[in-house]
C-alpha distance (Angstrom), angle and dihedral (degrees) to the residues before:
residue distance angle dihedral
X1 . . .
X2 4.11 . .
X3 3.71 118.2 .
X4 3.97 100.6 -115.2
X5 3.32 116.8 -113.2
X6 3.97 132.9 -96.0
X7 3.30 93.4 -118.5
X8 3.90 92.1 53.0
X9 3.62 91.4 58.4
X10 4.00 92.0 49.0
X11 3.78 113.9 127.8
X12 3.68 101.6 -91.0
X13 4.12 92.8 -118.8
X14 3.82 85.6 49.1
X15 4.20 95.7 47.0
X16 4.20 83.1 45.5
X17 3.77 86.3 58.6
X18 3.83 99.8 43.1
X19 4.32 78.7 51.2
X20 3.70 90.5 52.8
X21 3.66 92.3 40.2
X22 3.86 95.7 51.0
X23 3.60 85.2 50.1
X24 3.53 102.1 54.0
X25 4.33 93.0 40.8
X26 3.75 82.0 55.1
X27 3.73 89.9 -124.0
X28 3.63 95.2 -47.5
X29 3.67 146.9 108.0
X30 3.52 102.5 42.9
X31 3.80 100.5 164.9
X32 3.79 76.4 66.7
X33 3.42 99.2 48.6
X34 3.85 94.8 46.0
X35 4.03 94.8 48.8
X36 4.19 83.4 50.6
X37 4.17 85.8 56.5
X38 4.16 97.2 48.5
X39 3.98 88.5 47.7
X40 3.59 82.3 47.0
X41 4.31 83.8 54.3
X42 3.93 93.1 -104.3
X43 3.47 118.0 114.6
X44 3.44 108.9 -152.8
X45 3.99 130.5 155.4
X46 3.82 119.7 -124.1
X47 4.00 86.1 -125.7
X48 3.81 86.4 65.2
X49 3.73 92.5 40.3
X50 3.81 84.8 45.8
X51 4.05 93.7 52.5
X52 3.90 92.8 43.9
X53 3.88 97.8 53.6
X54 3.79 86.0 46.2
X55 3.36 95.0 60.0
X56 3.57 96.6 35.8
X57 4.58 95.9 53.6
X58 4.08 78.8 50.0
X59 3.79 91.3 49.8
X60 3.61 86.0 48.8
X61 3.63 103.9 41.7
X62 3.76 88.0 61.9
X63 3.52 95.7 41.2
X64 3.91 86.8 56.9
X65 3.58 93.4 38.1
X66 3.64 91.3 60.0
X67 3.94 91.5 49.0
X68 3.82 83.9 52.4
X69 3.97 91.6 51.5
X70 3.96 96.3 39.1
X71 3.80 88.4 50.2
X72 3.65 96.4 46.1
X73 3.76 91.1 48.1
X74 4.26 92.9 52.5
X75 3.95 83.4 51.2
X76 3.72 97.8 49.7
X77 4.12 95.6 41.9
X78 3.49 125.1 20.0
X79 3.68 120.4 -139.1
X80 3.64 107.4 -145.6
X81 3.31 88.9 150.3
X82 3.85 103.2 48.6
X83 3.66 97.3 -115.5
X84 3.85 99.3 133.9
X85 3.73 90.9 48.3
X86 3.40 92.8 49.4
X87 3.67 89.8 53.3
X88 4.06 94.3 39.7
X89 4.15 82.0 57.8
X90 3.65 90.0 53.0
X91 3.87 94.4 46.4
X92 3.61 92.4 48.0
X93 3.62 93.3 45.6
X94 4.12 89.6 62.9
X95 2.98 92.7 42.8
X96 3.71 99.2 54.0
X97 4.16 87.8 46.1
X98 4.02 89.3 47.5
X99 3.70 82.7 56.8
X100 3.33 91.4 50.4
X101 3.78 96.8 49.6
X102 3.35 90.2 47.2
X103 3.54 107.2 51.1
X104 3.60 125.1 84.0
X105 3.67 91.3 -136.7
X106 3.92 106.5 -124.9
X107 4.40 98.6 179.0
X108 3.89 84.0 -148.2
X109 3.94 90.3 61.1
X110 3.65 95.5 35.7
X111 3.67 137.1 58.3
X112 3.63 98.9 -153.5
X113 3.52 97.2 179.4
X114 3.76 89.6 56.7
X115 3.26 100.0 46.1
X116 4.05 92.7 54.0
X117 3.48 91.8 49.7
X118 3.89 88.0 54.0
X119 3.68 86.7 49.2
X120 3.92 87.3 51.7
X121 3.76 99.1 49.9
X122 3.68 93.6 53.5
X123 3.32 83.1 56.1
X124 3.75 94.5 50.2
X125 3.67 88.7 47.4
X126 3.46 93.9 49.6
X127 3.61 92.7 55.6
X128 3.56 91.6 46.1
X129 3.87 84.4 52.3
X130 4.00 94.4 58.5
X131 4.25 86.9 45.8
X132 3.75 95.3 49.6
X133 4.14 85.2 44.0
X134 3.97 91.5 45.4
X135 3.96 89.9 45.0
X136 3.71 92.7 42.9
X137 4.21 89.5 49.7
X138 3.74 88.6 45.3
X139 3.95 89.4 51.6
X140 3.60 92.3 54.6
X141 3.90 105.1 44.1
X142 4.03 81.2 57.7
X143 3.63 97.5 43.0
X144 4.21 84.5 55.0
X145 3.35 92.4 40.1
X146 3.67 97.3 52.2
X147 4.09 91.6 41.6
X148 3.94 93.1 49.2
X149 3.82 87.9 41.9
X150 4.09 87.5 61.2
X151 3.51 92.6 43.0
X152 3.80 95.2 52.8
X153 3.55 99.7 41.6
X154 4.04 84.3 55.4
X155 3.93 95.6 49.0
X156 4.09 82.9 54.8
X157 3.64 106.9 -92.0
X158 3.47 114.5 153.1
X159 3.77 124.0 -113.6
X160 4.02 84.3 -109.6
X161 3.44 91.5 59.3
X162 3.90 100.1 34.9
X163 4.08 82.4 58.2
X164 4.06 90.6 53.8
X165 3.54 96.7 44.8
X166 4.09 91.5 51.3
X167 3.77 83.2 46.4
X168 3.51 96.6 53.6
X169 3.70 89.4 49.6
X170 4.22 95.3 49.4
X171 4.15 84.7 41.8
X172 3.55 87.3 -115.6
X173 4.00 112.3 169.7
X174 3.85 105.6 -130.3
């Protein structure tokens, strides 16, 4: 197993200010960076420094990518209906249980806990998804069935027939 990495192990107040810092350089000047952590008391090389904030821009360029795409993709369709959430759950779901195949699990990398009860809220929230999308469906058949009810019964219908034509709308068996 690989020894973790200095910067891993950095105080967490100390690793949020190398983040920032990296950041704010723009992914540069690491000689800088890494003579701010040993007056800080952590001896780290400027290789190391180097290798985190690599991985860490890439990390971020995809996370922001992926913002980008997600927002363009609400912009160009609207969901009313929940369909790209639905799918977003799904997505995430693999991927979160690719992870987890992949992964030799190593408890001092991975919150395990926490990442099965981010597995179980997309579940909730998928759930919650197919209410609000059952609800919403429900909410519309009656809306139509009320409207076209009105408009029959003042074209002449009878009440007889007003009643099977909202029926056949709410898939009502007579």
């Amino acid at each position: 197993m690989p020894r973790r990495s200095k910067i891993e192990l950095l105080p967490a107040e100390i690793k949020a200010w190398l983040d920032e810092a990296l950041v704010e350089n723009n992914f540069s000047e690491y000689r800088l960076l890494a003579d701010e952590l040993r007056a800080r008391g952590h001896e780290i090389s400027k290789t190391s420094v180097h290798e985190y904030g690599q991985l860490f821009e890439e990390r971020l360029r995809a996370l922001k990518l992926v913002s980008e795409q997600a927002r363009a993709v609400v912009q160009a369709a609207p969901d009313d209906d929940g369909a790209v959430n639905d799918a977003l759950v799904r997505l995430t779901q693999e991927k979160m249980f690719g992870i987890l195949m992949q992964i030799k699990v190593d408890p001092s990398k991975v919150d395990l806990n926490k990442f099965a009860r981010a597995i179980a809220e997309l579940g909730k929230a998928s759930v919650a998804q197919k209410r609000w999308q059952v609800e919403a469906r429900k909410q519309a058949l009656e809306d139509a069935a009320r409207v076209a009810g009105a408009v029959a019964k003042n074209a002449g219908l009878s009440a007889e027939s007003v009643d099977t034509l909202k029926r056949e709308i709410l898939g009502i068996a007579s």
